[in-house]
VOPAGU-2260 file (C-alpha; in pm, 1 decimal, decimal comma):
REM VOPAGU-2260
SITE   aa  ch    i         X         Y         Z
SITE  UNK   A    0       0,0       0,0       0,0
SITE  UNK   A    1     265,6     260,0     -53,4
SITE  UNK   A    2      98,9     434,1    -275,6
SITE  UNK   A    3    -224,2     410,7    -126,6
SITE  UNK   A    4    -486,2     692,0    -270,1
SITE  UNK   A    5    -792,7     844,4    -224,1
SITE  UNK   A    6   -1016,6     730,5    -512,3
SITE  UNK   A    7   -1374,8     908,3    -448,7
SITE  UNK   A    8   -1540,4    1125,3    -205,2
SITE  UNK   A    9   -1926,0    1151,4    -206,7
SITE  UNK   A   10   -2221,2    1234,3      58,5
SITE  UNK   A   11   -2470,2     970,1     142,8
SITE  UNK   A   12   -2836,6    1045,5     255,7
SITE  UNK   A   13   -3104,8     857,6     409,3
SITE  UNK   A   14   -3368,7     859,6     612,7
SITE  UNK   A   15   -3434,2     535,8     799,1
SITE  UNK   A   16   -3541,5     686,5    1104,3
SITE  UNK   A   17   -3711,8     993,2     942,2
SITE  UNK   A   18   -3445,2    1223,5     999,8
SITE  UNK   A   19   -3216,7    1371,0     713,7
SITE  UNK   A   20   -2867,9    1229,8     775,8
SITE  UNK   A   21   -2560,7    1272,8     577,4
SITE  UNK   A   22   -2277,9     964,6     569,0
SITE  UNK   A   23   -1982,8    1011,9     382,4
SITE  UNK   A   24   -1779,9     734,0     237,8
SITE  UNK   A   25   -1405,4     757,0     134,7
SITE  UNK   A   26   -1280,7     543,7    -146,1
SITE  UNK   A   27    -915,0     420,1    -186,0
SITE  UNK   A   28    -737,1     302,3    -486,0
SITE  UNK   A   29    -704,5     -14,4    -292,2
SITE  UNK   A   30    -993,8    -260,3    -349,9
SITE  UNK   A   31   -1212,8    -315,8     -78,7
SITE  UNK   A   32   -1026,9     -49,8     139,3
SITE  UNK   A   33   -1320,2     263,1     222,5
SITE  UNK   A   34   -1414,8     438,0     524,1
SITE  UNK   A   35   -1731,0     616,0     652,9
SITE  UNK   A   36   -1792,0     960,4     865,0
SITE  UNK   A   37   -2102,7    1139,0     950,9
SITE  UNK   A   38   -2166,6    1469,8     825,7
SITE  UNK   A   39   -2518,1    1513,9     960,9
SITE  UNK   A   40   -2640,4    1869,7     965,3
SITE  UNK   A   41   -2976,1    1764,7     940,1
SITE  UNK   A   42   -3134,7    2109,6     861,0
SITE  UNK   A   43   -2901,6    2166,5     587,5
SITE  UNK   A   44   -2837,9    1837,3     449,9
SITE  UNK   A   45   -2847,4    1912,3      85,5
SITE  UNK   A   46   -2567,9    2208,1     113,6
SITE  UNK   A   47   -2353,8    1960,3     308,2
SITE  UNK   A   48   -2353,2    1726,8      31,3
SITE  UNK   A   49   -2248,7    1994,1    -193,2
SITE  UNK   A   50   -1971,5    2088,2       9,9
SITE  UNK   A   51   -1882,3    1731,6      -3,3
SITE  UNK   A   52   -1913,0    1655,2    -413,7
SITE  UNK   A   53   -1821,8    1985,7    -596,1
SITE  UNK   A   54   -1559,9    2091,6    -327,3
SITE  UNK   A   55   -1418,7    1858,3     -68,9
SITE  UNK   A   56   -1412,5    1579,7    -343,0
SITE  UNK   A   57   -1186,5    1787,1    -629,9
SITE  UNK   A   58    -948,5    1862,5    -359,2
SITE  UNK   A   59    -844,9    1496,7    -198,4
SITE  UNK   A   60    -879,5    1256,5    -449,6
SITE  UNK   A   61    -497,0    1145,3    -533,5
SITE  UNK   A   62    -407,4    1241,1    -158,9
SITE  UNK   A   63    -294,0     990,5      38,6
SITE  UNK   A   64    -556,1     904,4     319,6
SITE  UNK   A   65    -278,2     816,8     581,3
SITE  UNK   A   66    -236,7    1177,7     659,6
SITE  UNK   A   67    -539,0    1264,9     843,3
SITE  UNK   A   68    -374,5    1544,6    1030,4
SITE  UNK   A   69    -289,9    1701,2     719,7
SITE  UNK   A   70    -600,8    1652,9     524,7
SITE  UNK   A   71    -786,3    1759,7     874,0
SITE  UNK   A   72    -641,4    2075,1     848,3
SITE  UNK   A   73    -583,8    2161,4     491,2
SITE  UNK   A   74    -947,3    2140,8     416,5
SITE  UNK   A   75   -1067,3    2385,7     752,8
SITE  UNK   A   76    -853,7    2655,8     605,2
SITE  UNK   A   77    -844,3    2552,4     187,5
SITE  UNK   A   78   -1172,7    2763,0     147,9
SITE  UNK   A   79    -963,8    3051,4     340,0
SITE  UNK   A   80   -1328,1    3096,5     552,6
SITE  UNK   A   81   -1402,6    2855,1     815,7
SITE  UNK   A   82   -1542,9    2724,9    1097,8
SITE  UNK   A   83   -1891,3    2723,5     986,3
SITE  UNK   A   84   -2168,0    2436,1    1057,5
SITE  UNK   A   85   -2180,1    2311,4     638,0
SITE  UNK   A   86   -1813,8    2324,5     601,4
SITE  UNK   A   87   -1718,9    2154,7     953,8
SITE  UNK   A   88   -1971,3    1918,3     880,0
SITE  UNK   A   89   -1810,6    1792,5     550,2
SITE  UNK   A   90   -1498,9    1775,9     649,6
SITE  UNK   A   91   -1593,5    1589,2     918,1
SITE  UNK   A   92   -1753,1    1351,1     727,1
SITE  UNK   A   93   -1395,6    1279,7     561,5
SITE  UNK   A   94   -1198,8    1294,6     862,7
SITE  UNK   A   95   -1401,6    1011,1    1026,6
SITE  UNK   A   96   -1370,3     797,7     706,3
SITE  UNK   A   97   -1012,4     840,0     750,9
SITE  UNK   A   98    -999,6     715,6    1085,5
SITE  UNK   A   99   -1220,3     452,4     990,8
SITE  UNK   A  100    -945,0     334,6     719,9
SITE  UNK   A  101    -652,9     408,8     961,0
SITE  UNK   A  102    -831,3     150,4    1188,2
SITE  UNK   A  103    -924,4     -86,1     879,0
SITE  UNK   A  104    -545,6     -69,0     798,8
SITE  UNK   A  105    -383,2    -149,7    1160,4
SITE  UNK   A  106    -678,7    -420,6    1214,6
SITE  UNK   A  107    -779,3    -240,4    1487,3
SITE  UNK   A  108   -1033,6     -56,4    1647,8
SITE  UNK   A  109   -1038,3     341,0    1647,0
SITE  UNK   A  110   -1034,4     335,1    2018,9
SITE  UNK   A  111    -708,4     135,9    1992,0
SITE  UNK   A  112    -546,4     421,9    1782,4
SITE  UNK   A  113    -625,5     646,8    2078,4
SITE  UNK   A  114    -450,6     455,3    2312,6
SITE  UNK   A  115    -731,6     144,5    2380,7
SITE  UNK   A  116    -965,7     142,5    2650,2
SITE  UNK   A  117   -1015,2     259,7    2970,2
SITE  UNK   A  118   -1363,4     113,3    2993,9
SITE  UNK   A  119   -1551,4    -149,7    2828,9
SITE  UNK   A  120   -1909,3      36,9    2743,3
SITE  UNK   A  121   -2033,3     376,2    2759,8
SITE  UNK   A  122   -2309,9     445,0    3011,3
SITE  UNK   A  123   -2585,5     622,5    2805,4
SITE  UNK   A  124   -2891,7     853,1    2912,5
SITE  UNK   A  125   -3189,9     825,0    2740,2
SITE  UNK   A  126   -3512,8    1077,6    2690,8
SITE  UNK   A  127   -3834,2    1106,9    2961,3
SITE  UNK   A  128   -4091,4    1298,6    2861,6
SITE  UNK   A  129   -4450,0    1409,7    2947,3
SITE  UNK   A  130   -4721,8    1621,5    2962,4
SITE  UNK   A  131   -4747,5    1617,7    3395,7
SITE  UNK   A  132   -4499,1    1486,2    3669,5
SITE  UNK   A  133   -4645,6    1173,1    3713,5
SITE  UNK   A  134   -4621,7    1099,1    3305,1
SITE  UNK   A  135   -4252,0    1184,6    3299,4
SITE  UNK   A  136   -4239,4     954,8    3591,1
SITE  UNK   A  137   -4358,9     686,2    3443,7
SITE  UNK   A  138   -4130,0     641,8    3142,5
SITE  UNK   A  139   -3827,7     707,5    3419,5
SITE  UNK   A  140   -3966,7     408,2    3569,1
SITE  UNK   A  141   -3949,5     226,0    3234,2
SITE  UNK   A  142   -3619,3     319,1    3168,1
SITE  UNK   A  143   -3524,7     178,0    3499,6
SITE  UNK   A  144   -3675,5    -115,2    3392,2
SITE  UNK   A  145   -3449,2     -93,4    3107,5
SITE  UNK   A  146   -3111,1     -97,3    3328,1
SITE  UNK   A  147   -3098,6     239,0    3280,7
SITE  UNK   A  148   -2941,8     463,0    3582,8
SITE  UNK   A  149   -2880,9     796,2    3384,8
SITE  UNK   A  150   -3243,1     994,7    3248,7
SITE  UNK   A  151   -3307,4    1359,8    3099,4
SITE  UNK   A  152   -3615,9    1465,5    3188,9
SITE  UNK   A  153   -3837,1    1745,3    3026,2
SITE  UNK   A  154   -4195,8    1826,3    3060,9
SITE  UNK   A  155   -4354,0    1919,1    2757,0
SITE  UNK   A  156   -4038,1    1935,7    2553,1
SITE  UNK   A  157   -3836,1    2231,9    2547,4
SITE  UNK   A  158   -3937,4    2514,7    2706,3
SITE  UNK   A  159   -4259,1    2373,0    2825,9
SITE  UNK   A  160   -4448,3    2385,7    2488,9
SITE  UNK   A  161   -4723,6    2511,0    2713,8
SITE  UNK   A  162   -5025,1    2595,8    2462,0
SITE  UNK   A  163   -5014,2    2987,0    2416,3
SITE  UNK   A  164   -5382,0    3103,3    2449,6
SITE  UNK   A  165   -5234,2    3485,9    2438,9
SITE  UNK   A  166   -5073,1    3520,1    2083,9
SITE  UNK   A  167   -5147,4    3917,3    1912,6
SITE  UNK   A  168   -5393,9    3887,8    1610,0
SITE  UNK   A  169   -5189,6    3836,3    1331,0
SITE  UNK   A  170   -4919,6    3621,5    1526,7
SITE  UNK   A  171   -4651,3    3408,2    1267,6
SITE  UNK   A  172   -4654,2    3051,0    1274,5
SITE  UNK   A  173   -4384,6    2904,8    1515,9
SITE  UNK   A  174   -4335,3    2677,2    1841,5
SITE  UNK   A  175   -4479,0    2888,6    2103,5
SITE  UNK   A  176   -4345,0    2862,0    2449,9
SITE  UNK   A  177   -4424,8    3075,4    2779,7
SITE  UNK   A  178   -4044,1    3084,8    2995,0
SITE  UNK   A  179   -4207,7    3221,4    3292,9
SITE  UNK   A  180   -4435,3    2863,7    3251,1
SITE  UNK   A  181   -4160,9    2659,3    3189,0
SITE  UNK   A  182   -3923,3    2776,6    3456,2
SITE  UNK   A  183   -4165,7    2777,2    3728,5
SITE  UNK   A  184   -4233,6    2376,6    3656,0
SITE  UNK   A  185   -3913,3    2235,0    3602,2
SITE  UNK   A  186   -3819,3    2230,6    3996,8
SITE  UNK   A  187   -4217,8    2134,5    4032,6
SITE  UNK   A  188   -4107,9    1869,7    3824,8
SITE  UNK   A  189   -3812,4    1713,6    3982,8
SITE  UNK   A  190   -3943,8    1742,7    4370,7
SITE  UNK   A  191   -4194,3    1506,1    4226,9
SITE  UNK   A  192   -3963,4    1282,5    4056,3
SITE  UNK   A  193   -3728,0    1233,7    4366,7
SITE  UNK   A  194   -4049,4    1212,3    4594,1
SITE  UNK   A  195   -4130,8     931,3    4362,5
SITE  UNK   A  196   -3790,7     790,2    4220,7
SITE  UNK   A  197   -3575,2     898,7    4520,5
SITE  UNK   A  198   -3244,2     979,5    4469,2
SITE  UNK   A  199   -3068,7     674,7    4347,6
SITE  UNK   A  200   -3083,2     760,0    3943,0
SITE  UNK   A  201   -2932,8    1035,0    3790,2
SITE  UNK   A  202   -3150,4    1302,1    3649,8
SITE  UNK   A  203   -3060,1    1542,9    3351,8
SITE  UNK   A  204   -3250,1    1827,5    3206,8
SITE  UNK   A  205   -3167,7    2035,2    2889,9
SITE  UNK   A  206   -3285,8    2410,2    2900,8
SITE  UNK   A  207   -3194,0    2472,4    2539,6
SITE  UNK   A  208   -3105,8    2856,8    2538,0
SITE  UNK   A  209   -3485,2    2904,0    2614,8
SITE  UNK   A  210   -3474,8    3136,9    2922,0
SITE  UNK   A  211   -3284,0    3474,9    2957,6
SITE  UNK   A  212   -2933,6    3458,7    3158,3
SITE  UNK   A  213   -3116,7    3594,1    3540,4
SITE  UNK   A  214   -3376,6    3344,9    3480,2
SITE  UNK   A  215   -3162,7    3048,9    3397,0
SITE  UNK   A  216   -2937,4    3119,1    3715,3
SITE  UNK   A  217   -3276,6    3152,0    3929,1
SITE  UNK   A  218   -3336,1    2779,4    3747,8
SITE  UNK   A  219   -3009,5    2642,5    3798,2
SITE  UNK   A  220   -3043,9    2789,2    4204,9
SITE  UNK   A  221   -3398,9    2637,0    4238,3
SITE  UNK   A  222   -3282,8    2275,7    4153,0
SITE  UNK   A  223   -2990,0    2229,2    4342,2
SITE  UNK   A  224   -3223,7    2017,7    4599,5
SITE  UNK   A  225   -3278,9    1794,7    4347,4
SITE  UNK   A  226   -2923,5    1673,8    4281,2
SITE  UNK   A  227   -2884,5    1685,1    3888,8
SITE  UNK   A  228   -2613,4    1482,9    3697,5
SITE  UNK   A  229   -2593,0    1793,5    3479,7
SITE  UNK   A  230   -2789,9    2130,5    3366,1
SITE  UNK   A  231   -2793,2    2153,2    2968,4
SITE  UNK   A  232   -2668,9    2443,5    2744,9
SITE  UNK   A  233   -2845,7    2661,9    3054,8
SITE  UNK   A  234   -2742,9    2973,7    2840,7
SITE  UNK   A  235   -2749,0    3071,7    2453,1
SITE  UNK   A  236   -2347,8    3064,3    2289,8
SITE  UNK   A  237   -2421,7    3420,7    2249,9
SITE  UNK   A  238   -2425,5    3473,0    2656,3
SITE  UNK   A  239   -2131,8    3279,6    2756,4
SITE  UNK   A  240   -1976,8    3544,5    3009,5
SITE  UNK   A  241   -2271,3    3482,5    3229,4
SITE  UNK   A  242   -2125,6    3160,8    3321,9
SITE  UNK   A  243   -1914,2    3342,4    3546,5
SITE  UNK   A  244   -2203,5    3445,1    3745,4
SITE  UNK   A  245   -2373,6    3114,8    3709,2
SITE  UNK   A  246   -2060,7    2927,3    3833,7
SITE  UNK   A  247   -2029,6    3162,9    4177,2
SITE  UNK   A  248   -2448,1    3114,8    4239,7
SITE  UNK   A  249   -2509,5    2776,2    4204,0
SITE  UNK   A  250   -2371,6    2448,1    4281,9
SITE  UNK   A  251   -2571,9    2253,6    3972,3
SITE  UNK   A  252   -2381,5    2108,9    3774,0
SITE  UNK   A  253   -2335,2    2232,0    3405,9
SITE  UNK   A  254   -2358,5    2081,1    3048,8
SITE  UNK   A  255   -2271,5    2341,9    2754,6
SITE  UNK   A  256   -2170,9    2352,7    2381,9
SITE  UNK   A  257   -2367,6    2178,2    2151,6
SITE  UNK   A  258   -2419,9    2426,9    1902,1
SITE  UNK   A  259   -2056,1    2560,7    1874,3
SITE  UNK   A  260   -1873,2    2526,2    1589,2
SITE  UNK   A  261   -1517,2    2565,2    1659,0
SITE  UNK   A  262   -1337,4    2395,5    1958,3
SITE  UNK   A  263   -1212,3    2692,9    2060,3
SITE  UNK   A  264   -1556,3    2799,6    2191,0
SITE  UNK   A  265   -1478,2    2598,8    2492,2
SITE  UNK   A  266   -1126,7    2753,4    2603,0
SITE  UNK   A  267   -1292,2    3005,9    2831,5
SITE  UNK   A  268   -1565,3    2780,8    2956,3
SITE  UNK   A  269   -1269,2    2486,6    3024,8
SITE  UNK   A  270   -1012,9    2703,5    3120,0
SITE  UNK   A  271   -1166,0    2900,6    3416,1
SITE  UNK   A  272   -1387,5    2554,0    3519,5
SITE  UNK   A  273   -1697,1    2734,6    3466,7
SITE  UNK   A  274   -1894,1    2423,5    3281,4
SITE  UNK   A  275   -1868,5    2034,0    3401,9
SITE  UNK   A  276   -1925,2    1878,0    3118,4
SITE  UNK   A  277   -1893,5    1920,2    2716,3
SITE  UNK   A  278   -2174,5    1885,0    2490,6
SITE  UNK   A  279   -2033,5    1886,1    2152,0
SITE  UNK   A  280   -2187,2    1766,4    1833,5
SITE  UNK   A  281   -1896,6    1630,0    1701,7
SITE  UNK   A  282   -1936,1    1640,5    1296,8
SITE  UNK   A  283   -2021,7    1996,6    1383,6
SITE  UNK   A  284   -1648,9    2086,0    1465,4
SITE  UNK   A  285   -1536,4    1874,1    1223,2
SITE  UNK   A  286   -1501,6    1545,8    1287,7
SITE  UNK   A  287   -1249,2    1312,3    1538,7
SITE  UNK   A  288    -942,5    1422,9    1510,9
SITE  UNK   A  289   -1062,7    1810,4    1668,9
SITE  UNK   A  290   -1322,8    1605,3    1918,0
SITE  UNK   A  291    -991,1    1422,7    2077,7
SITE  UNK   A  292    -799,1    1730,2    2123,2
SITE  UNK   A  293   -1062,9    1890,7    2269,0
SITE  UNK   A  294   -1145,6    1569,8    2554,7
SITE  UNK   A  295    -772,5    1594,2    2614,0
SITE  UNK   A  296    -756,8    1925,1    2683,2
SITE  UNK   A  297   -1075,7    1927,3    2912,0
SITE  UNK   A  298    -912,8    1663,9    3070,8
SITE  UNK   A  299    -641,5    1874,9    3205,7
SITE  UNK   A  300    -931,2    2082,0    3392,8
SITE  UNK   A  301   -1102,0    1773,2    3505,2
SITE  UNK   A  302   -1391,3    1876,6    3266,6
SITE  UNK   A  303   -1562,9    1540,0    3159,6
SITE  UNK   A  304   -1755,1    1453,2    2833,7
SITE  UNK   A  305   -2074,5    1406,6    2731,7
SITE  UNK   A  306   -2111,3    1415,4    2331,9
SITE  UNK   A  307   -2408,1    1499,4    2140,7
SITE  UNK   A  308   -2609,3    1177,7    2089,6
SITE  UNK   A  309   -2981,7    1251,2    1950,5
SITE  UNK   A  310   -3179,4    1119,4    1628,0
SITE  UNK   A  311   -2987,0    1368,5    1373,0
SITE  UNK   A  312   -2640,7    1174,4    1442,5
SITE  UNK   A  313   -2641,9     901,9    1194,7
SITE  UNK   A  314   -2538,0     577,2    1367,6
SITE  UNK   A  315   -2192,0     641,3    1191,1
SITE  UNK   A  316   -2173,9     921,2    1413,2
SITE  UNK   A  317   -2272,8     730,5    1709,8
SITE  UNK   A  318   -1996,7     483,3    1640,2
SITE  UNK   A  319   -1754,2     764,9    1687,2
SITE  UNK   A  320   -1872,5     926,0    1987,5
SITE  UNK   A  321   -1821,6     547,0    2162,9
SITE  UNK   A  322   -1472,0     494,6    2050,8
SITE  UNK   A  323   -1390,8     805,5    2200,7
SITE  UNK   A  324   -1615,3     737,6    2477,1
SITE  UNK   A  325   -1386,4     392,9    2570,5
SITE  UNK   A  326   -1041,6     545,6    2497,7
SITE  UNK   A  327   -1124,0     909,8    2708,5
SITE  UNK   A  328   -1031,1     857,5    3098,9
SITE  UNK   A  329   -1228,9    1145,4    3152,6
SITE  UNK   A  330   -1591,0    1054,2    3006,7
SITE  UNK   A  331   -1864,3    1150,2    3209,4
SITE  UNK   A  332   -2216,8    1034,6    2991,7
SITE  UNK   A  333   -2306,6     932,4    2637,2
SITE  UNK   A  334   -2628,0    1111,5    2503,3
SITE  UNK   A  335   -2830,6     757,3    2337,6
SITE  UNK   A  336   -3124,0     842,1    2110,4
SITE  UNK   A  337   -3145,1     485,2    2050,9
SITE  UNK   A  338   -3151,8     325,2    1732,0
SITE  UNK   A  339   -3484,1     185,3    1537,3
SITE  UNK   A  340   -3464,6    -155,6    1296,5
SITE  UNK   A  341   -3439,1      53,4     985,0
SITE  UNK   A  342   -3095,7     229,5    1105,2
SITE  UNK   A  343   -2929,9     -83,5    1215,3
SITE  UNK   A  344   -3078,5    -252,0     841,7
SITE  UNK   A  345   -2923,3      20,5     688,8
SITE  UNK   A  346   -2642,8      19,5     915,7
SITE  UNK   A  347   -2491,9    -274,3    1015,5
SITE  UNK   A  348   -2231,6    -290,4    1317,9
SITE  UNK   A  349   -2390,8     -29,8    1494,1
SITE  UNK   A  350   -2309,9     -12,9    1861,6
SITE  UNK   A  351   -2524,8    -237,2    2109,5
SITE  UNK   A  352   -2764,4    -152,1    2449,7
SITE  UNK   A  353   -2729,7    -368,2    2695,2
SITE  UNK   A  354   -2867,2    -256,0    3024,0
SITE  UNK   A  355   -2783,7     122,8    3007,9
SITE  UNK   A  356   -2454,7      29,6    2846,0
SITE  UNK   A  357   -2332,7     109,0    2489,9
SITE  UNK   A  358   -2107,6    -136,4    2313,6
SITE  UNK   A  359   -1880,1    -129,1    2048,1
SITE  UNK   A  360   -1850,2    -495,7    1818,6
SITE  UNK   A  361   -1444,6    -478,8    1850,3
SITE  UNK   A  362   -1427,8    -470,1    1471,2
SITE  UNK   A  363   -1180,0    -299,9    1309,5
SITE  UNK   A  364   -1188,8      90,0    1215,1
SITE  UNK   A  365   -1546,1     214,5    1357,9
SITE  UNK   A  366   -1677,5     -91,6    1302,6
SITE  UNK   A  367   -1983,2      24,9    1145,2
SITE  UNK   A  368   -2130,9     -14,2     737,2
SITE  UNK   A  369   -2391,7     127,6     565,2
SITE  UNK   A  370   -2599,7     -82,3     292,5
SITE  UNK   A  371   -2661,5     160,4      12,1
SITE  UNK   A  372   -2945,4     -10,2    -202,1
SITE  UNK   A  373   -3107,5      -1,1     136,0
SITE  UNK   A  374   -3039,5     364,6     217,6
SITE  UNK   A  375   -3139,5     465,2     -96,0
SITE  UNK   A  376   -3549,6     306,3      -3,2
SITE  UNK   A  377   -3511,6     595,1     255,5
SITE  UNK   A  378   -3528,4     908,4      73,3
SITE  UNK   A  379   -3446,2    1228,3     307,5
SITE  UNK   A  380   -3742,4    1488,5     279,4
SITE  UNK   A  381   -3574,6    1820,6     329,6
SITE  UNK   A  382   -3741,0    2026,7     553,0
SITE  UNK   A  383   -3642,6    2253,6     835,1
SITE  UNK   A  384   -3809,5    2115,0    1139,2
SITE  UNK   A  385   -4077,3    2429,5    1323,2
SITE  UNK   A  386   -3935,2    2350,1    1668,3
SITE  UNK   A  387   -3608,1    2578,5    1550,6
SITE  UNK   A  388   -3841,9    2881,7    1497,4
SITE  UNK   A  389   -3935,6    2918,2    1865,0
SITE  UNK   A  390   -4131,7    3242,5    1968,7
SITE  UNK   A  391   -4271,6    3407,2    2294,9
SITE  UNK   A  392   -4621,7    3424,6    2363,8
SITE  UNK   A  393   -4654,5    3792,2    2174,8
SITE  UNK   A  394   -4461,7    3607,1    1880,5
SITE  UNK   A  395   -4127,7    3745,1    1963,3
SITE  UNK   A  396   -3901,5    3528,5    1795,8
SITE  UNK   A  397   -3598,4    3378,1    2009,9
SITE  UNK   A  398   -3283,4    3172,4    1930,6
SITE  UNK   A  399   -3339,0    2816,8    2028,6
């Protein structure tokens, strides 16, 4: 393989689950010898697989796929603009495939190339939801069931979704939430859920940028009783600096990051311990080989990880966020969406739950295919979801 080659580069989409995700495979001059990344920037799918087929492609194929380092960062900067949520998410989408061959080529798993394991599964949280306490309790209970010890918990979705009987004549079309509602019945909601549960599972909850900085402080104050695992993205990217305040107020612990797009976003937050835990989408910063820089340098702050898991990562993508999950000594939580027949017919290899456990099959690279006569039966349908135009009761619209 010495002169080993990068034959194609081309976006894959499908829709098993119902959600637009983007796959990219990596073709070699050496038969047999491809990898696969996720790309998925579900709300932009199509301009991700341009990126991918009339850019990324033109520029790689002869390169040798060895040098992910160099092909990492020669694409971020080849468009001389960068750092955007399209872009990063191509690019990831080759730098995963890379690592995928890397791993193909050593007969090894990816974890292995980052120094093996220091666990042997992931422990995952999974989704409760409901319209009233005792609803969301329920499915915690089932979960429990389930082997599960680590649950988010939201009430209505984000921000409530409380029905908005208030809206000014004329009012655009959106997903309406009240955040005076919606803060006042989170804490209602977890002094139920440890009257009921007790205190021996974890509890999450994701805010989602939906409450202004005081307000998410007075939220983050108000459930300290209530012992969270973590406090999700509590404050918009936009409002970082509060954390500062948050951090000196309250002793809830703190989840942040999901929708930045360059790892850098985290320095402040890492550097001056003002977060516990990283949420990072990690095709949306472009891929593995940023994603392990960043866990080692949280590590250095005793900042743990907890990668973005939910429906719009393809289970490519959830194959990566494991390996890093066993090779990191400081993971905290894998985010598990779980993953219906059609993905895992589409994809085989992907990673198995067992018991509130994630594991990996040991095979080598990510371990992970994708069947492309059956992707193709599961057309992606392009459209921008309504729960990303959020509003306030008068119709005010807010960043979600």
């Amino acid at each position: 393989m010495n002169n080993l080659k990068i034959k194609d580069v081309r976006a894959i989409l499908t829709a098993p689950a119902g959600i637009d995700l983007v796959v990219v495979k990596v073709e070699t001059n050496e038969p047999e010898l491809y990898g696969l990344g996720c790309a998925t920037f579900t709300q932009r799918a199509l301009a991700v697989q341009t990126a991918v087929d009339s850019y990324l492609k033109p520029f790689l194929v002869g390169k040798d796929p060895r040098r992910i380092e160099d092909i990492f960062q020669s694409s971020m900067v080849n468009s001389y603009w960068r750092n955007g949520p399209v872009l990063n998410n191509a690019i990831s989408g080759v730098d995963m495939a890379l690592w995928d061959i890397k791993g193909k080529m050593a007969n090894m798993p990816v974890y292995e190339l980052f120094g093996g394991k220091c666990r042997e599964a992931a422990a995952i949280y999974r989704h409760a939801d409901g319209s009233e306490p005792a609803e969301v309790a329920e499915k915690v209970k089932e979960f429990q069931e389930q082997g599960l010890h680590y649950i988010r918990c939201q009430m209505g979705g984000y921000g409530g979704r409380s029905a908005i009987n208030r809206k000014p004549e004329g009012a655009l079309p959106g997903a309406y939430f009240d955040a005076d509602a919606y803060e006042r019945s989170i804490p209602i909601l977890f002094s139920y859920l440890r009257d009921k549960i007790g205190y021996e599972v974890e509890f999450l909850h994701d805010v989602h940028e939906r409450l202004t900085p005081v307000r998410a402080l007075g939220l983050a104050k108000a459930l300290e009783p209530y012992r969270l695992f973590f406090l999700e993205d509590a404050l918009a990217p936009e409002q970082i600096e509060w954390f500062r305040l948050l951090r000196q107020q309250s002793a809830t612990p703190i989840a942040m990051g999901e929708l930045f797009n360059n790892p850098n976003e985290w320095k402040m937050l890492v550097s001056e311990q003002l977060i516990d835990f990283i949420r990072v989408h990690i095709s949306q910063i472009g891929g593995l080989t940023p994603a392990r820089k960043l866990a080692i340098f949280c590590e250095t702050y005793g900042i743990r990880t907890a990668w973005h898991g939910p429906g719009d990562v393809s289970p490519v993508g959830h194959a990566a966020n494991v390996h890093l999950d066993l090779a990191s000594p400081n993971f905290g939580i894998q985010e598990w969406a779980g993953l219906s027949e059609p993905l895992q017919e589409v994809f085989p290899g992907c990673p198995e739950l067992k018991k509130g456990y994630v594991y990996l099959n040991d095979q080598p690279g990510l371990g992970i295919d994708i069947d492309e006569k059956k992707a193709a039966k599961y057309p992606c349908a392009n459209k921008v979801p309504e729960w990303t135009v959020t509003r306030l009761p008068d119709g005010t619209l807010v960043r979600p």
